[in-house]
N, C-alpha and C positions, 0 to 999 in steps of 0.2 A: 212731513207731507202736508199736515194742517198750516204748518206756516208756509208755505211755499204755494199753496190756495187763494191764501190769505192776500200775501204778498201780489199776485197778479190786479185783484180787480182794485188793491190800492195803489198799487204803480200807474193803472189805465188812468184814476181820477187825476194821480200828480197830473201824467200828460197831457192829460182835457185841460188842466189849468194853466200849465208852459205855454198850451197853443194858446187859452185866448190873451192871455197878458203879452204873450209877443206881437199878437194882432193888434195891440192898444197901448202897450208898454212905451217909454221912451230908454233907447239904449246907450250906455257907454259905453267902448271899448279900449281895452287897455291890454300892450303886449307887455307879456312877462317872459322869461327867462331863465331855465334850469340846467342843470349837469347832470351828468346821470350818476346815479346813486349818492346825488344829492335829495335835499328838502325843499319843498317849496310852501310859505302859504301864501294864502291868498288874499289881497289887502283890505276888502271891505268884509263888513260883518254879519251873519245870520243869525240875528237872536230870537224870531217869532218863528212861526209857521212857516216854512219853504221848501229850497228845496237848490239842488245844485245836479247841472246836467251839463252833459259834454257831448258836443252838436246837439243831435234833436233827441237823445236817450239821455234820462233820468238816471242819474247814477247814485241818488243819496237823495235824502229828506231830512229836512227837522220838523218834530212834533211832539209837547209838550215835553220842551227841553233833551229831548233825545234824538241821537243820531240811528238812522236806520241807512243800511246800506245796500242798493239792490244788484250791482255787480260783482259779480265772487273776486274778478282783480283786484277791486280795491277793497275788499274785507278787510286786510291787514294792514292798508296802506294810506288810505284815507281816513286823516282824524280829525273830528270837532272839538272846537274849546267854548264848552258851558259859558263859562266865563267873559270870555270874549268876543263870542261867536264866530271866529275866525276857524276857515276849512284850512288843512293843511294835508300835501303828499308827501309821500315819505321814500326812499329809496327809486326815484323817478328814475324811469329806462325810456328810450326816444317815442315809445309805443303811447307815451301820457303825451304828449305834442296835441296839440288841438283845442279847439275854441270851447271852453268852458262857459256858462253860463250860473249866476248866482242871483236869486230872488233877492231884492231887499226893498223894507217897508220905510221907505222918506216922507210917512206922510201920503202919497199917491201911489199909484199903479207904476212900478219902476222897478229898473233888471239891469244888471256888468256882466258883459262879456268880455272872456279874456283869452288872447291869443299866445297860449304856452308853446314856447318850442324849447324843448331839450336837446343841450347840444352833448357832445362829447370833453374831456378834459382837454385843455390843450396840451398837443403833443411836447416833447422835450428833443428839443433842438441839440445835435452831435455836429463836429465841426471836424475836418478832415483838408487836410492839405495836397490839392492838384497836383503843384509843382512848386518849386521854391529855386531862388537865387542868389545871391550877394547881397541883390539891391531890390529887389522885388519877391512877393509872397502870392498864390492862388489858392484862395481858400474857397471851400461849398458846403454850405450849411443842410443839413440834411434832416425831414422829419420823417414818419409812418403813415402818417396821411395826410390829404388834402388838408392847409391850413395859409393863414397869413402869416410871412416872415416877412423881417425887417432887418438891415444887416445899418449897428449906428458907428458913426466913428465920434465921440462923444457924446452932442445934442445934436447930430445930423445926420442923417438918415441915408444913406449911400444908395441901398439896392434896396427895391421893396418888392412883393408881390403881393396879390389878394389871395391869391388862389394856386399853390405850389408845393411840391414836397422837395424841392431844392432850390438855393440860392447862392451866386457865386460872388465873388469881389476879389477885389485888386486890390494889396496895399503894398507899400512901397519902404524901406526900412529907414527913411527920414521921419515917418510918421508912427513909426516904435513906440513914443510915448504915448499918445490916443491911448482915449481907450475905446478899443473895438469890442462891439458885443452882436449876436445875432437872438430875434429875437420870434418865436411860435405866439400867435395870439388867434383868440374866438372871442365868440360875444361874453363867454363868460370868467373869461381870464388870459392871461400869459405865462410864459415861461421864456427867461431870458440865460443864455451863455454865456458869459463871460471871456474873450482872449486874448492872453499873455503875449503879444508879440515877438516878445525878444527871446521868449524860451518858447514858444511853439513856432516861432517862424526860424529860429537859431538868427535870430537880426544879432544877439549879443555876444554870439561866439562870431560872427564874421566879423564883427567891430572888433573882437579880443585880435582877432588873427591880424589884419590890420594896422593895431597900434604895437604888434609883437614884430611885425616885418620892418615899421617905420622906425621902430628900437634896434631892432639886430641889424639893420644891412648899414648903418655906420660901424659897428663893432666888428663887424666880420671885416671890413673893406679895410678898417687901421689897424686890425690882426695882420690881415694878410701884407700889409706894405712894411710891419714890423718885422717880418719872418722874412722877408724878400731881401728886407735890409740886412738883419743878421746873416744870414746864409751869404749873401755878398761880402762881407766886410769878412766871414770866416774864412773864406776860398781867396781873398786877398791876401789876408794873414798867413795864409798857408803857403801862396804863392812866394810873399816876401823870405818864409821862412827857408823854402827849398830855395833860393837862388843866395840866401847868406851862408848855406851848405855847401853848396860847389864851389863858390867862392875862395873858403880855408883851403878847397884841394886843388 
């Protein structure tokens, strides 16, 4: 209870100080970029007196080399490096999103703000077949949520969208060698598929059937005109034989 006394009328002096240095301060801002339940830190350093808040609350201090933290969310989650002086988060969920603020001493009255936004992982792209043909394949790339896909056919980029949780295309079985991939991406990565045309679209069994038809129907055709033959020339023979029979009688 003592500390938590404590803690109010020196949270009020941080905030008396945030207001006037932002009234007089000169700012830079800088977007950053996290995953959730990833790390982030953060790239400039607090090595003296300060103080780090997100919008206009105070969420941490340094004072004579120690970190004090005045949010219960970030108790476990926010860490300082003595060393470095670099603030760092730790297991980030979309809820850490927003503009950060860090004291630092250049010499003059000066402060970085930073515009975190935590994304999600990017989705992982499933790939499913419309309909298929001889000569042509329909394929739709499918994700969980809203994300950008890209459907490539080597270094070129066929279908895209910004903003989609499906993606179709056409490929055709002259283009079986390609390689087709579809791919999920965010600001803070991708995930790519990879597809096998010739064994996900059967482009290599209609080619097998093809060069099996273009093989057998000469074989069949000079079968059948060999059997045509024999069976003729048998029923001649036969013929000659019954007519050298009634002949002796």
């Amino acid at each position: 209870m003592f500390q938590s006394v404590m803690e109010s009328p020196l949270r009020m002096f941080f905030f008396s100080i945030l207001m006037m240095r932002l009234s007089a301060a000169e700012e830079v801002k800088k977007n950053l970029i996290g995953i959730i339940g990833g790390n982030l830190t953060f790239p400039d350093p607090l090595l003296e007196f300060g103080f780090l808040s997100k919008g206009r609350q105070i969420i941490a201090s340094i004072n004579d080399g120690k970190l004090q933290t005045f949010e219960e969310i970030y108790m476990n989650k926010l860490h300082w490096s003595k060393n470095s002086g670099l603030f760092m988060i730790t297991d980030m969920q979309r809820s850490d999103s927003g503009i950060y603020t860090i004291d630092s001493k250049k010499g003059r009255v000066f402060y970085t703000s930073y515009n975190l936004t935590v994304y999600d992982a990017p989705p992982t792209p499933a790939v499913e077949i419309l309909t298929v043909s001889s000569e042509i394949c329909w394929l739709i790339c499918s994700v969980d949520n809203l994300t950008s896909l890209l459907w490539y056919k080597d270094e070129e980029i066929l279908n895209q969208s910004s903003s989609a949780v499906s993606l179709p295309i056409t490929v055709y079985r002259n283009d079986r060698d390609s390689s087709y991939r579809c791919v999920a991406a965010n600001p803070v990565g991708k995930k790519t598929l990879h597809v096998n045309l010739t064994t996900f679209c059967w482009f290599n069994e209609a080619e097998s059937s093809d060069h099996q038809s273009q093989y057998w129907a000469p074989l069949v055709f000079s079968s059948f005109i060999l059997i045509f033959t024999l069976v003729v020339w048998m029923m001649i023979r036969k013929e000659n034989a019954t007519r050298q029979t009634r002949g002796k009688y």
